[in-house]
DSSP file (Angstrom, degrees, kcal/mol; ACC not computed):
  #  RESIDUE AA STRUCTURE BP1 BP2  ACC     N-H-->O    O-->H-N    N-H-->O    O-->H-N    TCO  KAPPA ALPHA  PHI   PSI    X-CA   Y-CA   Z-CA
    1    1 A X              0   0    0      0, 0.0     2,-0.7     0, 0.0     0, 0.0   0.000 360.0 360.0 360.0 120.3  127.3   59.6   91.0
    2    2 A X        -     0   0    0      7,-0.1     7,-0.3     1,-0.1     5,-0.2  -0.732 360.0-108.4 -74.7 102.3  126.7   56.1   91.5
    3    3 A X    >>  -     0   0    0      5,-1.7     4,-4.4    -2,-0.7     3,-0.7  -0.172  15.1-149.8 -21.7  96.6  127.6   53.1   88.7
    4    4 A X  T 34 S+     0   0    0      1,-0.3    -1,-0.2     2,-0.2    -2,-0.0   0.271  97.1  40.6 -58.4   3.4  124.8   51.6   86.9
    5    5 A X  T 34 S+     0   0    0      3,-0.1    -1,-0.3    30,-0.1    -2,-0.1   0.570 137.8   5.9-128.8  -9.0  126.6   48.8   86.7
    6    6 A X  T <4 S-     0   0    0     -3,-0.7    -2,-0.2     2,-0.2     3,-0.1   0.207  88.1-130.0-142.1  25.1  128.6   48.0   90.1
    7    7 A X     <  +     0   0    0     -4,-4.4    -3,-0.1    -5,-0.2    -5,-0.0   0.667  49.9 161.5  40.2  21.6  126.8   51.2   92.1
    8    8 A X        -     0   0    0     -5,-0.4    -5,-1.7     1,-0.1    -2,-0.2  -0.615  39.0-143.1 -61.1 157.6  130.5   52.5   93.3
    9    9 A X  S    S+     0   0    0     -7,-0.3     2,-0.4    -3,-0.1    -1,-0.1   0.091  75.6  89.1-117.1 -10.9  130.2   55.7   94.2
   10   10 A X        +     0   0    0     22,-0.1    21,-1.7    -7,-0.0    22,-0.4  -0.941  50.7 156.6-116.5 115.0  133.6   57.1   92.8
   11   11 A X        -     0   0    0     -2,-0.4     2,-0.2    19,-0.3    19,-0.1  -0.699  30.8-147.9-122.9 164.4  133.3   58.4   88.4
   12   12 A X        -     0   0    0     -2,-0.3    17,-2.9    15,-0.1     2,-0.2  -0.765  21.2-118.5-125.5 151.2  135.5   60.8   87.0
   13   13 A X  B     +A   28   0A   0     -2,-0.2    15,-0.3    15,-0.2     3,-0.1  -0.461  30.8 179.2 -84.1 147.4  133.7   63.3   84.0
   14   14 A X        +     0   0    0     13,-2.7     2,-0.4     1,-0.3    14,-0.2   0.449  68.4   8.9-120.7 -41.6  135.7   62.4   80.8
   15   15 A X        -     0   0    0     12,-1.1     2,-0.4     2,-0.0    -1,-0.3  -0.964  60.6-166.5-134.5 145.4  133.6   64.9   78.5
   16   16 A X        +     0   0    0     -2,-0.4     2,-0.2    10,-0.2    10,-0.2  -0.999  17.6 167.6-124.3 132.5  130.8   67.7   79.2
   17   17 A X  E     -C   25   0B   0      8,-3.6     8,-0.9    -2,-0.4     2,-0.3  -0.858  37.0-105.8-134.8 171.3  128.8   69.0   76.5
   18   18 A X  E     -C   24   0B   0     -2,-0.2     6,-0.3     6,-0.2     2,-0.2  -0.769  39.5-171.6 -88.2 157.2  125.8   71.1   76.2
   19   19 A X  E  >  -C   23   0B   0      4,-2.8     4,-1.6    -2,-0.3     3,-0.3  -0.919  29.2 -63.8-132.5 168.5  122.9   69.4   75.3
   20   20 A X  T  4 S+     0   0    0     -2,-0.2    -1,-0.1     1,-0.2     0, 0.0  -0.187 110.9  23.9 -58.6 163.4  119.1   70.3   74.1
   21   21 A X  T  4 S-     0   0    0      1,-0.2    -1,-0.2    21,-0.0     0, 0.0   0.717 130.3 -67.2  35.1  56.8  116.9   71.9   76.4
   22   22 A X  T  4 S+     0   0    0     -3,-0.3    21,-0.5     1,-0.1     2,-0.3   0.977  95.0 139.7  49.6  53.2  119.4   73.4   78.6
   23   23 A X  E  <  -CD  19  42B   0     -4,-1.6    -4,-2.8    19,-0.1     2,-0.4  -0.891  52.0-135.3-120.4 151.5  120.6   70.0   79.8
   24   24 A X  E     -CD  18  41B   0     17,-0.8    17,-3.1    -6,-0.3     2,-0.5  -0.934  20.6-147.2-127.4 114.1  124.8   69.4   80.4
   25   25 A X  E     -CD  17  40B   0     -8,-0.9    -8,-3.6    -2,-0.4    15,-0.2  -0.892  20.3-158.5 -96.7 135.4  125.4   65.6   78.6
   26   26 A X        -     0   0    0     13,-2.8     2,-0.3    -2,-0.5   -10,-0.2  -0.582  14.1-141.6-111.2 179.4  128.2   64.5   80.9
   27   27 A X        -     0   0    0    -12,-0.2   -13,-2.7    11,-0.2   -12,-1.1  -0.958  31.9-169.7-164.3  82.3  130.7   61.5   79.7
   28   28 A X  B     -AB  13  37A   0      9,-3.2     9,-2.5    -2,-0.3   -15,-0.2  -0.898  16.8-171.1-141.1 124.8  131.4   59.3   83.1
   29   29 A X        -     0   0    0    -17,-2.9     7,-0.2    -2,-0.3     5,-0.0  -0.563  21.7-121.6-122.5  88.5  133.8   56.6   83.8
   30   30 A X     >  -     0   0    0     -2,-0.2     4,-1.8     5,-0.2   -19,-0.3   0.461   5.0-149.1  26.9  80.0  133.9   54.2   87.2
   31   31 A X  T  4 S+     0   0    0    -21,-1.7     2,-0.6     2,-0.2   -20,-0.1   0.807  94.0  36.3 -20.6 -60.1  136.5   54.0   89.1
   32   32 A X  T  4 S+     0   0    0    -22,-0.4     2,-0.8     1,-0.1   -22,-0.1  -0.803 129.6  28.0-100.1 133.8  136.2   50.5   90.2
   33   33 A X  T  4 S-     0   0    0     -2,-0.6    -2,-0.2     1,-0.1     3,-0.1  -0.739  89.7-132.6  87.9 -43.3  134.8   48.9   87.0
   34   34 A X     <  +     0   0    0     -4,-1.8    -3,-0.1    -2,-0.8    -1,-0.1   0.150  49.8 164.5  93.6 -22.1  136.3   51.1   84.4
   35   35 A X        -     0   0    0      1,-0.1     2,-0.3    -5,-0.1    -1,-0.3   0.043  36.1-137.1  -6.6 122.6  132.8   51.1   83.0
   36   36 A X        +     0   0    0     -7,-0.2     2,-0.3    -3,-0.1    -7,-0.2  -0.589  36.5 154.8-103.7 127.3  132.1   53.8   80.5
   37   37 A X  B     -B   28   0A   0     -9,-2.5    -9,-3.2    -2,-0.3     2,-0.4  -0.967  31.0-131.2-173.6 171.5  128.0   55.9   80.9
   38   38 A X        -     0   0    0     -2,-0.3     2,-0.3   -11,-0.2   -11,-0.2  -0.985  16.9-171.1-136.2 125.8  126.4   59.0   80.2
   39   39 A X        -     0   0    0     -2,-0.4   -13,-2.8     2,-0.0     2,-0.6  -0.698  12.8-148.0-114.0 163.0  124.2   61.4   82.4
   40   40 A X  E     -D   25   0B   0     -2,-0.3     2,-0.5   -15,-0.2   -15,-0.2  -0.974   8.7-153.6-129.8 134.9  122.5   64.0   81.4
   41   41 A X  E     +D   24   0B   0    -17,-3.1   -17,-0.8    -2,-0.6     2,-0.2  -0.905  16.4 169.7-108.4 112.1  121.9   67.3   83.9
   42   42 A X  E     -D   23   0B   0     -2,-0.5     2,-0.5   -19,-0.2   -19,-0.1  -0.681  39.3-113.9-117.3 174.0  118.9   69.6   83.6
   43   43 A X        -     0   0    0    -21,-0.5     2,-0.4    -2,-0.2    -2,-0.0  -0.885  36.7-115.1 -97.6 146.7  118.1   72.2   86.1
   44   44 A X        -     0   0    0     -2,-0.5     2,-0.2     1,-0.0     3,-0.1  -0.621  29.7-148.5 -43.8 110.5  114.5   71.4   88.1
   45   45 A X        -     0   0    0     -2,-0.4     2,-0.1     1,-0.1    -1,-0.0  -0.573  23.2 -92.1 -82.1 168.1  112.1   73.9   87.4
   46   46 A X        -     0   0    0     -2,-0.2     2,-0.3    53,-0.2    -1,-0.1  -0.321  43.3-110.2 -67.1 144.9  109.4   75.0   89.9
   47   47 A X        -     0   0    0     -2,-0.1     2,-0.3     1,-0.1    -1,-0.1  -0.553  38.1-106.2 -86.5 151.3  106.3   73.3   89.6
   48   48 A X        -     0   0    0     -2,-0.3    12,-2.5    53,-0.1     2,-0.3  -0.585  14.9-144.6 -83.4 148.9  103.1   75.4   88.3
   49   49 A X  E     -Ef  59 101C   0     51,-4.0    53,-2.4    -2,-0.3     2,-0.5  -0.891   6.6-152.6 -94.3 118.6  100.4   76.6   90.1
   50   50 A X  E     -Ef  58 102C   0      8,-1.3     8,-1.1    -2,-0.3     2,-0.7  -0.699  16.9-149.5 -84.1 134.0   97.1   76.4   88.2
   51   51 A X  E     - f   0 103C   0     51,-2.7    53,-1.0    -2,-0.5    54,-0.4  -0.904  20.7-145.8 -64.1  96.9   94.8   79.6   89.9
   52   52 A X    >   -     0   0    0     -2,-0.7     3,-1.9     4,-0.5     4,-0.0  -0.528  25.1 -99.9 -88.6 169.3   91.5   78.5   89.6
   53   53 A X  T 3  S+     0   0    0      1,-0.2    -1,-0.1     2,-0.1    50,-0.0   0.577 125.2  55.6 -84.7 -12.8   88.3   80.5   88.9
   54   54 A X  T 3  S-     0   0    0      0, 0.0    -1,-0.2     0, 0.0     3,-0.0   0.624 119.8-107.9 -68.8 -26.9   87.6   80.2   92.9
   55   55 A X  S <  S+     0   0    0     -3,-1.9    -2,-0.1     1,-0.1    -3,-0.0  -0.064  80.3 138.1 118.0 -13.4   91.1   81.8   93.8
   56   56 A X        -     0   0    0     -5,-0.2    -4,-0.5     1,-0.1     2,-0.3   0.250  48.6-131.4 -40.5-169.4   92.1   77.8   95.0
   57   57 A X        +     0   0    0     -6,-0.2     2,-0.3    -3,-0.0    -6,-0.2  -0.868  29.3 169.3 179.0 114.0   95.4   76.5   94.1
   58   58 A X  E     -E   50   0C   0     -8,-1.1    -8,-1.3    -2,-0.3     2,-0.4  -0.858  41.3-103.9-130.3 162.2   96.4   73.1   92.3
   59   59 A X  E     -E   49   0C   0     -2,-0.3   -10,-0.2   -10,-0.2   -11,-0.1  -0.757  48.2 -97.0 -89.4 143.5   99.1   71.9   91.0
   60   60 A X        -     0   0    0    -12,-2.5     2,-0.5    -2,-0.4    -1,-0.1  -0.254  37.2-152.5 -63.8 146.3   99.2   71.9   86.8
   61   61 A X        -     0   0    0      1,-0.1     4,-0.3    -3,-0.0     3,-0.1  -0.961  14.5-169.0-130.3 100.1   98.1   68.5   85.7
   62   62 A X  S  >>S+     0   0    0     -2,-0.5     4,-2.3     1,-0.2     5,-0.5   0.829  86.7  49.7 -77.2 -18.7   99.6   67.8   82.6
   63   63 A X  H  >5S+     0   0    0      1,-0.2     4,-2.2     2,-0.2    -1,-0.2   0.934 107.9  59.0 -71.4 -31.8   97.2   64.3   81.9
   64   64 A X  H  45S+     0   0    0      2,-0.3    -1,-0.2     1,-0.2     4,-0.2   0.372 104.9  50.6 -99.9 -10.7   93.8   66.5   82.9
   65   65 A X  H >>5S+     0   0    0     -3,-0.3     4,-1.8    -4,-0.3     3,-0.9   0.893 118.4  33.7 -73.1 -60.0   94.7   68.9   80.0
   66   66 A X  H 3X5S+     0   0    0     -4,-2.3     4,-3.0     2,-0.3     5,-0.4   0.816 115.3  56.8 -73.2 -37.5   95.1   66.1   77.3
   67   67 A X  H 3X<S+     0   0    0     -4,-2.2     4,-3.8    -5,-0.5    -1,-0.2   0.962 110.3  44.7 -48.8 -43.0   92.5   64.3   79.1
   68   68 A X  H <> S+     0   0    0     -3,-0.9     4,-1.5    -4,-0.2    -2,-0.3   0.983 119.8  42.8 -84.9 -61.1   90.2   67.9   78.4
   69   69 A X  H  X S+     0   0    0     -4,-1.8     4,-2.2     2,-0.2     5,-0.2   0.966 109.2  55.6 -31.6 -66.2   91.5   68.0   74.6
   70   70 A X  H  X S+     0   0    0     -4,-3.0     4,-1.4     2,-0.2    -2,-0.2   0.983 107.5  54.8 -48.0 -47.0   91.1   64.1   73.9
   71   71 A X  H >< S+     0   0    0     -4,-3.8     3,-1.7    -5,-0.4    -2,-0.2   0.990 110.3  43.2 -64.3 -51.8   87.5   64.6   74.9
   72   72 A X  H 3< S+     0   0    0     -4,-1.5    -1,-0.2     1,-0.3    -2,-0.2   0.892 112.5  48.2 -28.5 -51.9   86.9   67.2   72.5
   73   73 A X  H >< S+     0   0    0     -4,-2.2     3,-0.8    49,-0.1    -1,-0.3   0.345  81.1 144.9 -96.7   3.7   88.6   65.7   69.8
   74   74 A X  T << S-     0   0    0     -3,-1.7    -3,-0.1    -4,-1.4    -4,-0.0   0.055  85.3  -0.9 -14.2 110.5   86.4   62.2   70.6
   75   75 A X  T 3  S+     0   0    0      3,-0.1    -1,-0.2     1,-0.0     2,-0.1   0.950 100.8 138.0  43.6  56.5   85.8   60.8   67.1
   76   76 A X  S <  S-     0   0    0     -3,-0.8     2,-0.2     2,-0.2    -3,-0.0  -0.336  73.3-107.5-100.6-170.6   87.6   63.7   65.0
   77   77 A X  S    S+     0   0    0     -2,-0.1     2,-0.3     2,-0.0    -4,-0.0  -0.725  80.9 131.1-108.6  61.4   89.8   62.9   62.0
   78   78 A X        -     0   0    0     -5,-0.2    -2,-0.2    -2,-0.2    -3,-0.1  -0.992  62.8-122.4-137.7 130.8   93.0   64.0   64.6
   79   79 A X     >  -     0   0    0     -2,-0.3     4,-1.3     1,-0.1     5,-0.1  -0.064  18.4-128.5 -80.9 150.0   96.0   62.1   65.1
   80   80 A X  H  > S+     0   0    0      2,-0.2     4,-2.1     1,-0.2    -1,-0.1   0.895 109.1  62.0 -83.3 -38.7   96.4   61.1   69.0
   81   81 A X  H  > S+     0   0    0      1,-0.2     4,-0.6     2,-0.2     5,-0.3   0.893  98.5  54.0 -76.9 -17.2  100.3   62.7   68.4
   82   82 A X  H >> S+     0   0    0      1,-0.2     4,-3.1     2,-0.2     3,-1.5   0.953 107.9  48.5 -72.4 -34.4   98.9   65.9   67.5
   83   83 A X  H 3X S+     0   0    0     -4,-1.3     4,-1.6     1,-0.3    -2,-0.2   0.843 106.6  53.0 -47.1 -34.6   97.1   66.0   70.5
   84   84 A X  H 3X S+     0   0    0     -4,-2.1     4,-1.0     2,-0.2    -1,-0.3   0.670 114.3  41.0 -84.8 -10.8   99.9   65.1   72.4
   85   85 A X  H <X S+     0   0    0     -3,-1.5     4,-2.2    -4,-0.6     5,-0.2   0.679 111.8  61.0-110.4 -34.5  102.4   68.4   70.7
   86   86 A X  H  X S+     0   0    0     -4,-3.1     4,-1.5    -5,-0.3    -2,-0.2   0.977 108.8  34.2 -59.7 -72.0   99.2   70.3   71.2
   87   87 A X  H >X S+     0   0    0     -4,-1.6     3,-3.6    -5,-0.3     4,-0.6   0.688 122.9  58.8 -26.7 -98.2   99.4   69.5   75.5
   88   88 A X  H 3X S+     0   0    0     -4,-1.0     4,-4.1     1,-0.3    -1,-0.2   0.284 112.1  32.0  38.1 -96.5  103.4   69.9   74.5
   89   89 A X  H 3< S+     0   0    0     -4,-2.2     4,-0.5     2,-0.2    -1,-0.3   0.442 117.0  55.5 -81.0 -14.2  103.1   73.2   73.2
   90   90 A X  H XX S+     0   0    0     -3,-3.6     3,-2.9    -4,-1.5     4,-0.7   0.857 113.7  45.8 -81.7 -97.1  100.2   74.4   75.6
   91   91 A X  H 3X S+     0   0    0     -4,-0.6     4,-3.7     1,-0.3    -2,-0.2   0.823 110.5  48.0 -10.9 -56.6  102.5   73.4   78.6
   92   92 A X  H 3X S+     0   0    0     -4,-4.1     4,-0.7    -5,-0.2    -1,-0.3   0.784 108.8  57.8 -86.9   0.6  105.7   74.9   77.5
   93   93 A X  H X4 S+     0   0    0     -3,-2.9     3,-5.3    -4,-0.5     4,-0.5   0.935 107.0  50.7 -44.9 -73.9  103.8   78.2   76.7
   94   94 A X  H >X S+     0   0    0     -4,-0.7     3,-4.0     1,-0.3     4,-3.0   0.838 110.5  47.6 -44.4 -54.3  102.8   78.2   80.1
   95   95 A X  H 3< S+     0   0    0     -4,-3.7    -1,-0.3    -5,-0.4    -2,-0.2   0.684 116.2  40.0 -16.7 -46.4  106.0   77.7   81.2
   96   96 A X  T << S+     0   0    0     -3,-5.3    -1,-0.2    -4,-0.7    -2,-0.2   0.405 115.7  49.7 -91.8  -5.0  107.5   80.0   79.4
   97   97 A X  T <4 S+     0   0    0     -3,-4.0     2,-0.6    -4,-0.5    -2,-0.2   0.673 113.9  35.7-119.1 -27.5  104.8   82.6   79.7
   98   98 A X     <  -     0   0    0     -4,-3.0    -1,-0.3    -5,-0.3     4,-0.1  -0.933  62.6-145.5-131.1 131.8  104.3   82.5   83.9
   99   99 A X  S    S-     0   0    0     -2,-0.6   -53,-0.2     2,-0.2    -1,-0.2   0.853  82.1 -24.4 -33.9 -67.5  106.5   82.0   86.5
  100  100 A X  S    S+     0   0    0      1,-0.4   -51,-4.0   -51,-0.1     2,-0.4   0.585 121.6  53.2-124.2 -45.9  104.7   80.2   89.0
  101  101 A X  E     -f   49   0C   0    -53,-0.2    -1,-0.4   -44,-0.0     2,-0.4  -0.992  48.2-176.9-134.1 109.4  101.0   80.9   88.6
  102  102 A X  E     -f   50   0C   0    -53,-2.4   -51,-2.7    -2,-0.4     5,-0.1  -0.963  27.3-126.3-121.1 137.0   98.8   80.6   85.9
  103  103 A X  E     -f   51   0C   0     -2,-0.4   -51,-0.2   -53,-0.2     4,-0.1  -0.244  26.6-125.5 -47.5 161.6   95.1   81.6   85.9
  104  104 A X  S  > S+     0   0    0    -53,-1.0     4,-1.4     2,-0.1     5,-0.3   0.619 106.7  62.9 -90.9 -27.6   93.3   78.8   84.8
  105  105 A X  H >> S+     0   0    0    -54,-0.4     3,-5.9     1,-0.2     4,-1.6   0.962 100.6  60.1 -44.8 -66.7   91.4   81.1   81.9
  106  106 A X  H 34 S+     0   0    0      1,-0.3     4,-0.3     2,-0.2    -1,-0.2   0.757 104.6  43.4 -50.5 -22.8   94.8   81.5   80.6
  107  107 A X  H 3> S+     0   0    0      1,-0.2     4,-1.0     2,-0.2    -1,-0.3   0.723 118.8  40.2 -81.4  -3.1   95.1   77.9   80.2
  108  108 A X  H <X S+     0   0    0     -3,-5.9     4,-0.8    -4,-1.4    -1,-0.2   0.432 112.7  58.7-127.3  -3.9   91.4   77.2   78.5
  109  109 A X  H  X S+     0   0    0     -4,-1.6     4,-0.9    -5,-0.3    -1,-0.2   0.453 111.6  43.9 -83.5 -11.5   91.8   80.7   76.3
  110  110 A X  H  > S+     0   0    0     -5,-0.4     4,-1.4    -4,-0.3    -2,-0.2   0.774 114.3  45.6-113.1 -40.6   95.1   79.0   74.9
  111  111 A X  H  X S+     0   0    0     -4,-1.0     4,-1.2     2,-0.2    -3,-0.2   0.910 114.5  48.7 -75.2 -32.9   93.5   75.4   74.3
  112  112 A X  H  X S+     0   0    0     -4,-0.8     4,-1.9     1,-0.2    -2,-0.2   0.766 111.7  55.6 -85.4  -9.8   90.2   77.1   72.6
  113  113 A X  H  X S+     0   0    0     -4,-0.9     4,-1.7     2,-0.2    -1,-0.2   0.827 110.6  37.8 -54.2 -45.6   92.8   78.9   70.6
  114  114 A X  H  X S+     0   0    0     -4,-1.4     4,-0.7     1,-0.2    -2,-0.2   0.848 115.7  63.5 -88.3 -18.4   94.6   76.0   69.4
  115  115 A X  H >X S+     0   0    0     -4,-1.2     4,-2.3     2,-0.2     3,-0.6   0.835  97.0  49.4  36.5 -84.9   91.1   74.4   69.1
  116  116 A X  H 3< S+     0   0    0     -4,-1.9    -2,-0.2     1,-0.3    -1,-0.1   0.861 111.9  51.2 -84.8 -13.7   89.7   76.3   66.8
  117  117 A X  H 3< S+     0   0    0     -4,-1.7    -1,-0.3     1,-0.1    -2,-0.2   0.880 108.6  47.8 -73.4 -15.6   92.7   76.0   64.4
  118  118 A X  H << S-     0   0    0     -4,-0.7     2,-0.3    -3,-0.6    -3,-0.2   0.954 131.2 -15.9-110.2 -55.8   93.1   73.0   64.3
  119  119 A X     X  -     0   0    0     -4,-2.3     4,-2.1     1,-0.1    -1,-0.3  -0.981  51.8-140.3-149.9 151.1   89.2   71.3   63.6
  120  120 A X  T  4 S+     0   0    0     -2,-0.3     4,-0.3     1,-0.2    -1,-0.1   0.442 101.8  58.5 -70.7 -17.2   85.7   73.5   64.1
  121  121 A X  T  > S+     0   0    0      2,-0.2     4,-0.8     3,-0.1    -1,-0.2   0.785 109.8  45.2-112.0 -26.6   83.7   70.4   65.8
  122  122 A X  H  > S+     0   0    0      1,-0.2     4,-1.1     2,-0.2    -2,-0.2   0.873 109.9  52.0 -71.5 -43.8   86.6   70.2   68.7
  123  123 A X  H  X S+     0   0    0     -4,-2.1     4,-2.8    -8,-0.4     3,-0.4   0.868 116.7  42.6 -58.5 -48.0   86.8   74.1   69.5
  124  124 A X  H  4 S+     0   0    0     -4,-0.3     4,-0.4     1,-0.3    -1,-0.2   0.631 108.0  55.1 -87.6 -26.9   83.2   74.2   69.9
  125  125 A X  H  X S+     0   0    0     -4,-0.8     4,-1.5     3,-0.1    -1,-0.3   0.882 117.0  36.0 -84.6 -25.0   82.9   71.2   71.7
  126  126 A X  H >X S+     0   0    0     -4,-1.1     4,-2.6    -3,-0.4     3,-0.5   0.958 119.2  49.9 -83.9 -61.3   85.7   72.5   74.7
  127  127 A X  H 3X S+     0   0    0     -4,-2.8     4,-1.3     1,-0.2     6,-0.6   0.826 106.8  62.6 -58.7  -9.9   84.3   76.3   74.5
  128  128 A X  H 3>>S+     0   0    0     -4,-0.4     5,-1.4    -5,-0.2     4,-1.2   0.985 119.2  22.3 -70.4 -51.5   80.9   74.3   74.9
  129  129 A X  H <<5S+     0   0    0     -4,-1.5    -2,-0.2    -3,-0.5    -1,-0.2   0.959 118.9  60.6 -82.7 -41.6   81.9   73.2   78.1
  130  130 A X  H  <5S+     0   0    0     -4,-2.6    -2,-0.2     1,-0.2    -1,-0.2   0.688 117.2  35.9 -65.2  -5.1   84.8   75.9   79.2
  131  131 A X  H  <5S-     0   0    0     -4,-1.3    -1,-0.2    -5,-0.5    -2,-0.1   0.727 110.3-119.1-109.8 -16.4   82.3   78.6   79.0
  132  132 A X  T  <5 -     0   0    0     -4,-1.2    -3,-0.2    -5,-0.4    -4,-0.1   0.658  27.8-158.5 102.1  19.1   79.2   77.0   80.2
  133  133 A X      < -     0   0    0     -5,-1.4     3,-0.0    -6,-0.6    -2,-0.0  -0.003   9.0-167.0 -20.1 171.0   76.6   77.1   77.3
  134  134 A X        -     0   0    0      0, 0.0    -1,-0.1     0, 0.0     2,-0.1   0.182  55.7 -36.5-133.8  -3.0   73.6   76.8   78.7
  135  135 A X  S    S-     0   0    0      1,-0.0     3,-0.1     0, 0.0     4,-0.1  -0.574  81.2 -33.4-175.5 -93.3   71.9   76.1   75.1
  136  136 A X  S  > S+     0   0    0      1,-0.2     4,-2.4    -2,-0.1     5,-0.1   0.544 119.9  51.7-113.7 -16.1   71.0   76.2   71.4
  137  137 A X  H  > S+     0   0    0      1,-0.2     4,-0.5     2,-0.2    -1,-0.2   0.349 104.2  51.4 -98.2  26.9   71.9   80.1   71.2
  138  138 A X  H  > S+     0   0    0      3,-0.2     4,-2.3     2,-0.1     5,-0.3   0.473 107.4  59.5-115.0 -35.9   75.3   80.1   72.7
  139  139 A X  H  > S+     0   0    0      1,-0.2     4,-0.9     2,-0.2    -2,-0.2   0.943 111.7  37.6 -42.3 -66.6   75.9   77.3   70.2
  140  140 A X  H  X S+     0   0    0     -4,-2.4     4,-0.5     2,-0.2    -1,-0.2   0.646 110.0  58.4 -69.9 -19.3   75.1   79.6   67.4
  141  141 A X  H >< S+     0   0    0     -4,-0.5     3,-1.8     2,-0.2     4,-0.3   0.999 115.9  37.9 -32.2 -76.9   76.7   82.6   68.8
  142  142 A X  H 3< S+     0   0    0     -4,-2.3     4,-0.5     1,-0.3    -2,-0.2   0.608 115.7  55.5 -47.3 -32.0   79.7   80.6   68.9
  143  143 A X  H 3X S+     0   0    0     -4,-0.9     4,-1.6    -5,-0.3    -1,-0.3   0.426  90.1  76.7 -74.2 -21.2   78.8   79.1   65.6
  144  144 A X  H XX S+     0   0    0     -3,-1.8     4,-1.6    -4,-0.5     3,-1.0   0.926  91.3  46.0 -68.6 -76.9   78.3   82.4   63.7
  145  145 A X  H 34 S+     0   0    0     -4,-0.3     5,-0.3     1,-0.3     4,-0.2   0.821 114.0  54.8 -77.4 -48.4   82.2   83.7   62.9
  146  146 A X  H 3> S+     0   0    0     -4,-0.5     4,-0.8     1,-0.2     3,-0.3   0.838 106.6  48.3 -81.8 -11.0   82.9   80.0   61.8
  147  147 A X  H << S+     0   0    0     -4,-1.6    -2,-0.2    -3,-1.0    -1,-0.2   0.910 108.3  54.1 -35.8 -57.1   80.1   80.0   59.3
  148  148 A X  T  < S+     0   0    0     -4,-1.6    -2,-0.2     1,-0.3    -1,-0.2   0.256 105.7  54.6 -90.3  20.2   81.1   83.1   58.0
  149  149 A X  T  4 S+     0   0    0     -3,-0.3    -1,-0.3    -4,-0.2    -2,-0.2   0.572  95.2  63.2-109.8 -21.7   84.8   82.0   57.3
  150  150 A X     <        0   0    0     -4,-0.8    -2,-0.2    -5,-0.3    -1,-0.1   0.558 360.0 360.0 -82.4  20.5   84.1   79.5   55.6
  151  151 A X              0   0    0     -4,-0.2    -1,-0.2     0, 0.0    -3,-0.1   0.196 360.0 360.0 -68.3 360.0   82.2   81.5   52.5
């Protein structure tokens, strides 16, 4: 481990702890400087592979999710940091939920899920485009079940 402050190459650990998200905060002092710092060690996960509806293969793009969420939520009453724990929590699903490979449905069933809890004009504007409307009766299909909760 190299010295942020005179790049020697020779630390000794003085403490290891665990730390959040399965990361080891180490405790590090310089040989040559005597300098005191603290690194933190997480393990690399693998990156995901989005599947797409062609059978193709990308890499998950976490800005082109929030990108597809911000446009939905384009002149809502919705705080830009819920948007950002919404991506968050969409992301570490996936993570958690697929190894390697996730269909891309899974990812656009999960956003129109969180969608529709969160405001009615946003869910309808993503399923508008993730399903493909093609006009004024898909709207109101779609539009139908959220009438009739709010009576």
């Amino acid at each position: 481990m190299l010295c942020p402050c005179c790049h020697h190459d020779e630390t000794r650990v003085i403490d290891s702890r665990a730390s959040a998200d399965n990361a080891v905060r180490r405790r590090r002092e310089c040989l040559k400087c005597r300098r005191r710092f603290t690194t933190y060690e997480k393990a690399e996960q693998a990156p995901l592979k989005v599947i797409k509806k062609d059978g193709t293969r990308a890499p998950f793009d976490r800005e082109k999710l929030r990108s597809g969420i911000a446009k939905a939520c384009h002149k809502r009453p919705i705080d830009p940091e819920k948007i950002d724990r919404l991506v968050a929590d969409i992301e570490s699903d996936m993570l958690d939920s697929f190894e390697r490979e996730v269909p891309s449905h899974e990812i656009g069933e999960r956003v129109s899920g969180s969608l529709k809890d969160l405001d009615d004009v946003a869910y309808l504007r993503f399923v508008s485009v993730y399903e493909g409307f093609q006009g004024a009766s898909d709207f109101a299909q779609e539009l139908q079940p959220i009438l009739r909760g709010a009576r």
